[in-house]
C-alpha positions in Angstrom: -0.9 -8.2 -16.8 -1.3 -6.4 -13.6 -1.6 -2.9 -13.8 -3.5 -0.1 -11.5 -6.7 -0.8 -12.2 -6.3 -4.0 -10.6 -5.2 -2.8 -7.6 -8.4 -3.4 -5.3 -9.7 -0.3 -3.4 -6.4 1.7 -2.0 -7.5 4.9 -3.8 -5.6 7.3 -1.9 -2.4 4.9 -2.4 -3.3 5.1 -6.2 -4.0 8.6 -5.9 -0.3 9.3 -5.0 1.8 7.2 -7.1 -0.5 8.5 -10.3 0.1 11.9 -9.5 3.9 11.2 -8.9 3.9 9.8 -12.8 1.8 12.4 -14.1 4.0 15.4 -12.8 7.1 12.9 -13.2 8.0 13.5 -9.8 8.6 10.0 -8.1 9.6 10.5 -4.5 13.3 8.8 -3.4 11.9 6.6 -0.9 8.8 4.9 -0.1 7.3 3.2 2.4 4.6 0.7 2.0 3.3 -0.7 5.0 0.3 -3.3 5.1 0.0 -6.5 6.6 1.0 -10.0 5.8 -1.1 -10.7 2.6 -2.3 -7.5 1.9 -0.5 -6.7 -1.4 2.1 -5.1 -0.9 4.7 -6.4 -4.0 2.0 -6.8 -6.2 1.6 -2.6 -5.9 5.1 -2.2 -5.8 6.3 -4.4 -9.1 3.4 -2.3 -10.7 4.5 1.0 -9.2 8.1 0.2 -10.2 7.1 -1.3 -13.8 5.2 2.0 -14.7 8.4 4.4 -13.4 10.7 2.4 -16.0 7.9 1.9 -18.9 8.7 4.1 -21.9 5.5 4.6 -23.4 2.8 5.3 -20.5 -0.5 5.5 -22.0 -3.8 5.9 -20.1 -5.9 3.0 -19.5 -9.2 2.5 -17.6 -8.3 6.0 -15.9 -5.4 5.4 -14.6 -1.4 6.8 -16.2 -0.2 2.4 -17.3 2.6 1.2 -18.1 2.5 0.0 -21.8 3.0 -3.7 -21.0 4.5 -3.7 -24.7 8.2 -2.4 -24.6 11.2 -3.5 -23.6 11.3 -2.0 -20.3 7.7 -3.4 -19.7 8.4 -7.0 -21.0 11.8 -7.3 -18.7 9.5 -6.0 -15.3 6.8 -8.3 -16.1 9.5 -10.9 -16.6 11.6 -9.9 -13.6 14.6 -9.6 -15.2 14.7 -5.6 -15.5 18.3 -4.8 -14.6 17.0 -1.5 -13.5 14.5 -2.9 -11.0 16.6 -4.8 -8.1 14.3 -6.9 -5.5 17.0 -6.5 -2.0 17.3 -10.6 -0.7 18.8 -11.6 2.3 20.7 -14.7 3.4 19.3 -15.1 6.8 15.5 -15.5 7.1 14.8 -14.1 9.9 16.9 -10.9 9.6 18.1 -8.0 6.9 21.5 -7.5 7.8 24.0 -4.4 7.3 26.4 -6.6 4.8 23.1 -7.2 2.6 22.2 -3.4 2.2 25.9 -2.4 1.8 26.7 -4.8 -0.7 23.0 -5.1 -2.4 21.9 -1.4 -2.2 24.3 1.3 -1.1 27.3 -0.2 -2.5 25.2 -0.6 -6.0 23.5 3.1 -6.0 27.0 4.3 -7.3 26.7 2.8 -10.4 24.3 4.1 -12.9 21.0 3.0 -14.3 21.7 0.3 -17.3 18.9 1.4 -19.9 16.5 3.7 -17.9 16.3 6.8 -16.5 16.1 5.6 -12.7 17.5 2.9 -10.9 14.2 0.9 -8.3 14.9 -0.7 -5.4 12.7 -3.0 -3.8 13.2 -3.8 0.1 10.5 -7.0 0.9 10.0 -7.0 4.5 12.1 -4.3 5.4 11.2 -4.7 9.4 13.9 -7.3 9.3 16.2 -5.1 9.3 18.8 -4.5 11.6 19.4 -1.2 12.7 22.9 -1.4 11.9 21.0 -2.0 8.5 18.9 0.5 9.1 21.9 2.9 9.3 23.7 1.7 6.1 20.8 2.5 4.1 20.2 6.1 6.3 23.2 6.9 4.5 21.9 6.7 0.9 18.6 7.8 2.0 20.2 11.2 3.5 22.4 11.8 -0.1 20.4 9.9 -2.6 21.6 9.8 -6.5 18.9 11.5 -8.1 17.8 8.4 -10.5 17.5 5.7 -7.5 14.0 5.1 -5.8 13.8 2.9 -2.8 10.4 1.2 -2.0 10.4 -0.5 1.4 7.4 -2.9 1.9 6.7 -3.8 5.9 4.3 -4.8 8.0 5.5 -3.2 10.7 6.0 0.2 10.5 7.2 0.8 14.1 9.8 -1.3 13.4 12.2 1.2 11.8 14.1 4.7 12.9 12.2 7.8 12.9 14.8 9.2 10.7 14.2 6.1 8.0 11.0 7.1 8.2 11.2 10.9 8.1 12.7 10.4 4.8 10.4 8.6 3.3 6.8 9.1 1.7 4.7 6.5 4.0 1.9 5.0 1.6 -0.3 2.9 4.4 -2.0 -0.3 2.8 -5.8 0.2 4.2 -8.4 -3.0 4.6 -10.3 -3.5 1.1 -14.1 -3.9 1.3 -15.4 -7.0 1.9 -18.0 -6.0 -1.7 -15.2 -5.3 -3.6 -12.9 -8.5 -2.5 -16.2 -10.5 -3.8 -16.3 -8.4 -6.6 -12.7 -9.9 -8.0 -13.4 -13.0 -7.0 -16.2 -13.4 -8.7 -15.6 -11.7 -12.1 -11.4 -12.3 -12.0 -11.4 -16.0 -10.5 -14.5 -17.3 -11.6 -15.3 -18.1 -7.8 -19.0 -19.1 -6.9 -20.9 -16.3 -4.9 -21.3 -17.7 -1.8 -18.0 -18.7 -1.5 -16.9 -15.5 -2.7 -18.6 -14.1 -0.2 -17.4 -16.5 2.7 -13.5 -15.7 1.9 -13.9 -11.8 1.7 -15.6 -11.8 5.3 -12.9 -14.3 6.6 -10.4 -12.1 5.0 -11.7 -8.8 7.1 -9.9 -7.0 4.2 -6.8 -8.9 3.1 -6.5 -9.7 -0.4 -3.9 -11.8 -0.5 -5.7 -14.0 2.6 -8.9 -14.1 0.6 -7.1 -15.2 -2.7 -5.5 -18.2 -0.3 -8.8 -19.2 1.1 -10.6 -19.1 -2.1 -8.1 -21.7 -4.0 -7.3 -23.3 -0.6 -9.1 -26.8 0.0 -7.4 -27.0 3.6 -10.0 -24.2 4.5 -13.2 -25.7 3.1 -12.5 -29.0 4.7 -11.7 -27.1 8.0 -15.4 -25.1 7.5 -17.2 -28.2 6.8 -15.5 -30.1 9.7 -15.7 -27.3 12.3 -19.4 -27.2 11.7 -20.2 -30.8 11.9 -18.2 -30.8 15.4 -20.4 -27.9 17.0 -23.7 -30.0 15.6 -22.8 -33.2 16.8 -21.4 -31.6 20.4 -24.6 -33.1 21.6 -23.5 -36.4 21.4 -20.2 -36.3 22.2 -18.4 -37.3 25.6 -15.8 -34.7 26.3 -12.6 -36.9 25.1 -14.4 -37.4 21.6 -14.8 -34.1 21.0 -11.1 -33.1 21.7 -10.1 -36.1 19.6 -11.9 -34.5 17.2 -10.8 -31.2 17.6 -6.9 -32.1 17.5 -7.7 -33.9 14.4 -9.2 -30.4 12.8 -6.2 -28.2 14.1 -3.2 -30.6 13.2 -0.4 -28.9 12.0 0.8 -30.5 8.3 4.4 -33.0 8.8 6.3 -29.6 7.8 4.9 -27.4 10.6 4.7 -29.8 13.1 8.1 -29.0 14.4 7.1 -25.4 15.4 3.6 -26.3 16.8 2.3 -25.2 19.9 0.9 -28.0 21.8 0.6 -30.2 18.3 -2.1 -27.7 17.0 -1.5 -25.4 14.1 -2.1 -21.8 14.8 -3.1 -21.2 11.5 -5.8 -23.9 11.7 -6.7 -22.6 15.2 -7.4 -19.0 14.2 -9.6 -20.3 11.0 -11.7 -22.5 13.1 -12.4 -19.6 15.9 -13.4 -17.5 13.2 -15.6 -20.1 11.6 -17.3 -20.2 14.9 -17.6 -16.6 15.4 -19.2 -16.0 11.5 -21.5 -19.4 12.4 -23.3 -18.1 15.5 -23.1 -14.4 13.9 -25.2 -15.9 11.3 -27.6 -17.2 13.7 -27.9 -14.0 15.7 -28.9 -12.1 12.0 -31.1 -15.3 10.8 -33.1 -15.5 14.5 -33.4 -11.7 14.0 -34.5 -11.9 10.7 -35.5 -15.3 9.5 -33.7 -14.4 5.3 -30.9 -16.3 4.4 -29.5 -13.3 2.2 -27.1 -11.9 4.7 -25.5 -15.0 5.8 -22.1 -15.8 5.3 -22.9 -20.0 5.6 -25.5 -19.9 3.6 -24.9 -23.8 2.7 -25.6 -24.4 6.3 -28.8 -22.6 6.4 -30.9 -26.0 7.4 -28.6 -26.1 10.2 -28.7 -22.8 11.1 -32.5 -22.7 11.2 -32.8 -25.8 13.4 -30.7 -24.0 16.2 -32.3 -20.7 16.0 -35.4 -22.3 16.6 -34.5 -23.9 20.3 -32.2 -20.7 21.5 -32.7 -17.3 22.8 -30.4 -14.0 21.5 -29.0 -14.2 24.9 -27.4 -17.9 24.9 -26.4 -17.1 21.0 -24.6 -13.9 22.9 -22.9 -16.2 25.6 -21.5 -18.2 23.1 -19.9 -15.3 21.5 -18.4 -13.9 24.6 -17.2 -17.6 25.5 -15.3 -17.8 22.7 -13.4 -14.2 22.8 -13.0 -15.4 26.2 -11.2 -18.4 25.2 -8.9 -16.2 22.6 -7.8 -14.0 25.3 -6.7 -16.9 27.4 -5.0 -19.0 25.2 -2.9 -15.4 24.1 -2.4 -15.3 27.4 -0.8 -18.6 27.5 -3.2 -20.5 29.3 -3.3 -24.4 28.7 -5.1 -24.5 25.0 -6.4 -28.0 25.5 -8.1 -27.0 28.7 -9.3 -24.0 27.2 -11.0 -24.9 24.1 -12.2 -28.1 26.3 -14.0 -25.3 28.3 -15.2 -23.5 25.6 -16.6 -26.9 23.6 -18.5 -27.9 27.3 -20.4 -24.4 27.3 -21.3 -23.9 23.8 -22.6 -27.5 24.0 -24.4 -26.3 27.1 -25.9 -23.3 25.5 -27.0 -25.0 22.6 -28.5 -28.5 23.7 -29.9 -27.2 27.7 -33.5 -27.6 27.4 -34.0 -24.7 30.2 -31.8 -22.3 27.8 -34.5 -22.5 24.9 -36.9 -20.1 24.3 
């Protein structure tokens, strides 16, 4: 049952909503902001569950909802008629007949069972700002039972005066130690794996939750890592067959593909690249396998270490932030990442660059 304490890190988020149920005074409107991923609902349901609950109790240190009566039992089953989740027709956009009808049109009409009335507003920075004015309305006279809570990932997408009425609750980066932590212990995920997902995530729950139950990811790993150690044998258009293989969008996304490669699948497999020579920059230094991220590619890792200086390893890295800058700058991808593939292969497998 998801409750505070399971809210990773966010302390000074916590730190506000707790005091707001201890003194029982909840804010009107909030705004959580955070990125794609990051947790956003799951702290919101559990914010808006523990407003409603009727017998808070404390629990692990933190002011819980009970999880036991009514109120609780309808949250966790979403079907509180108190605690309204704002939809929208049009994917792409929150329009003004959504909030009118869905939020300021309802705020009229009293709570059914509890003392307040919680709205919900996923991706708010969809809305329009003719939307954004409908719900300025209810925001500037709000009934004293309602609370909004307005969940974007782009702040900068609403009007200072949405925003000037609100209480802004920023969604900060977990730690990568305490991502591991609940993988581990909550998910029963192998340490090393654990480990892998929390530093891909750079702080994103939800991302590392994806990558530790996603096999798409541990193919792509696997794959991507082959490629760079068989560069050395590979005539340029084998390794571009390959990598097109790697970075194929699935049947569904293959409509909105750029250049028939998944962006996704792109950004994972320049990452694996960056944590694979990152981890032979610390083992070179170092020569212990116990701050690696691929630490099931340690044989590998070792053999490469052996035949290249700190400087190529370097090179490499700056090739590749190279390459990102240019492909999001729209430069031809295929000829970029072919560019990047021919010096990394060079770096490697040159014997003049060995030392």
């Amino acid at each position: 049952m998801a409750d505070f304490s399971e809210i990773i890190d966010q302390g000074q988020l916590k730190e506000h909503m707790q005091n707001a149920l201890l003194t029982d005074k909840v804010s009107h409107a909030y705004i959580i902001s955070g990125e794609a991923g990051s947790g956003k609902e799951f702290v919101a349901k559990i914010f808006a569950k523990a407003i409603q609950c009727e017998n808070k109790e404390e629990r692990n240190g933190f002011t819980e909802a009970c999880n036991t009566c009514p109120s609780c039992i309808k949250a966790l089953s979403d079907s509180h008629p108190d605690i309204i989740t704002i939809t929208h027709e049009k994917p792409n956009s929150i329009g003004v007949d959504d909030i009118r009808q869905k939020l300021r049109d309802d705020v009229v009409i009293k709570p059914y069972e509890s003392r307040h009335k919680v709205y919900i507003i996923p991706e708010g920075e969809k809305m329009t700002p003719a939307a954004q004015n409908a719900l300025l309305k209810t925001l500037e006279e709000p009934p004293s039972y309602i609370v909004i809570i307005i969940l974007t990932s782009n702040i900068n997408a609403f009007l200072q005066t949405i925003i000037s009425r609100c209480v802004v609750l920023p969604m900060k980066p977990a730690q990568d130690d305490s991502i591991r932590k609940y993988l581990m212990e909550e998910c029963q995920v192998v340490d090393y794996k654990a480990m892998l997902c929390a530093s891909f995530a750079r702080g994103n729950v939800g991302k590392a939750l994806e990558l530790a139950s996603n096999e798409r990811f541990e193919n792509l790993k696997d794959s991507s890592i082959e490629l760079i150690s068989k560069l050395e044998r590979l005539e340029i258009h084998d390794m571009m067959d390959r990598l097109h293989t790697l970075l194929a969008p699935s049947e569904e996304d293959a409509k909105t593909a750029k250049k028939g490669i998944d962006s996704k699948n792109f950004e994972d497999f320049m990452d694996i690249l960056v944590f694979l020579f990152r981890d032979m920059l610390v083992y070179k230094a170092t020569e212990n396998p116990d701050h690696l991220i691929f630490t099931d590619k340690l044989s590998y890792i070792r053999s490469v270490t052996v035949n290249i200086s700190y400087e190529k390893l370097n090179e490499i890295i700056k090739t590749m932030d190279q390459a990102r800058n240019r492909i999001n700058s729209n430069v031809n991808i295929d000829l970029v990442l072919e560019l990047m593939l021919i010096a990394i292969k060079g770096y490697i497998y040159d014997k003049s660059n060995r030392r």
